[in-house]
N, C-alpha and C positions, 0 to 999 in steps of 0.2 A: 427710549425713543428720543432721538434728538428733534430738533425744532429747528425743522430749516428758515422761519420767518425770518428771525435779524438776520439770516445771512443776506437773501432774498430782498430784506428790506434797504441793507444797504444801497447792494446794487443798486436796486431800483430809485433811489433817493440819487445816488452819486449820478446816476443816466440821466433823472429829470434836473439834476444842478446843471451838466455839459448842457441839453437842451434849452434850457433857462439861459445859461449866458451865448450860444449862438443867436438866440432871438436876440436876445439884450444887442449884442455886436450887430446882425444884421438892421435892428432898428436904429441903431446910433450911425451905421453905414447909409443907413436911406434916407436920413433926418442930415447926413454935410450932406449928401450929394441932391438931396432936393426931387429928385424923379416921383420917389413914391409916396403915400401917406406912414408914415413908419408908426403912427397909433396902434395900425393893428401888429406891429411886431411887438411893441410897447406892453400890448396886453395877452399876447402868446405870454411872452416871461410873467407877464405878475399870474397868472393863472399858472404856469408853471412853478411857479415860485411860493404859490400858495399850498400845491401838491406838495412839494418836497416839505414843507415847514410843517403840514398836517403829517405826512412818514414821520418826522423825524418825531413830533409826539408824540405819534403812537409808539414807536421803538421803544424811545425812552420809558413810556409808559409799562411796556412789556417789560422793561431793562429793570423797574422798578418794584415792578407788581409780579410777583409769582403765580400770582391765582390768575391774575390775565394771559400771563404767557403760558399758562397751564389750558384756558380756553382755547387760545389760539392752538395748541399742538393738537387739541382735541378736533379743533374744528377743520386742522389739516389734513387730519387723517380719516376724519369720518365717512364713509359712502357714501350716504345720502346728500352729503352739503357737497363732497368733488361731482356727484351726477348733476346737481341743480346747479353748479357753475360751471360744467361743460355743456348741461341745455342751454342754460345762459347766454354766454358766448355765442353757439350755435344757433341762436334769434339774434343775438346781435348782428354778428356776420351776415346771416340774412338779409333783415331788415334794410343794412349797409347798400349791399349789392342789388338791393329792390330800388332805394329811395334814389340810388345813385342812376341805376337803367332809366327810371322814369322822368328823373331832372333832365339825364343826356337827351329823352326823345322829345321831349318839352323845350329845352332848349335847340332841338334842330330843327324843331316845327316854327319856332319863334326864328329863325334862321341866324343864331350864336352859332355858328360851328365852332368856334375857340372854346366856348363853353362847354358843349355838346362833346367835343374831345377830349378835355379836362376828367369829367366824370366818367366816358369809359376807359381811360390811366387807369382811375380810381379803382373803379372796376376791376380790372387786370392785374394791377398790382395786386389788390384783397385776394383774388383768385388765386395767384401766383403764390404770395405769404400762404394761405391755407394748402394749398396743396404739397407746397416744402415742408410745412410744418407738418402737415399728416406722416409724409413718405419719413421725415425724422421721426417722430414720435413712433411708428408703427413698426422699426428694427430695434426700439429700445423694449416693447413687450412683450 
């Protein structure tokens, strides 16, 4: 059995670096031109930046440790740990698409409609990703 993690972890490291420096670009773009508070772009990337730094230890860690990367294959493969992180997921999604409906009515009651349309995007969007992603996942089993 091979160990898709490092591949996987790549990836996922090299995504969160590209996201990490459009923030970095975007907040260094809003900090000359003065319009917005570029703080919060500021700290999308160190948060982002803090992900990719904690991947890249754990990697190496696996890169190092055979008995670790030997947990990790175990723990990819296992049944019971892929059902409790697709229940997982599946409350988060949730959860998502709840707290987001109830901000939207909250904010149209408070009369934000800018707001109020923000959150059901949000909405739509989630909906959107989950349902593409079923329809793909569901010709691959």
């Amino acid at each position: 059995m091979k160990c898709k993690s490092m591949k996987y972890n790549v990836i996922s490291t090299l995504f969160v670096m590209l996201l990490f420096s459009g923030a970095l670009f975007a907040g260094f773009y809003f900090k000359n031109k003065g319009e917005t508070s570029p703080e919060y772009f500021f700290g999308f990337a160190a948060g982002l930046l803090l992900v990719a730094v904690f991947n890249s230890i754990r990697m190496l860690k696996m890169k190092k440790n055979p008995k670790y990367k030997k947990e990790q294959e175990i723990a990819q493969t296992d049944e019971r740990l892929i059902s409790l992180r697709n229940r997982s997921m599946a409350v988060a999604f949730f959860v998502l698409v709840i707290s987001c409906a109830a901000l939207s009515v909250i904010s149209a009651i408070e009369g934000d409609m800018e707001k109020a349309s923000d959150f059901s995007l949000v909405i739509c969007i989630g909906t959107a990703v989950h349902f593409i992603s079923y329809l793909i996942l569901s010709h691959k089993e």
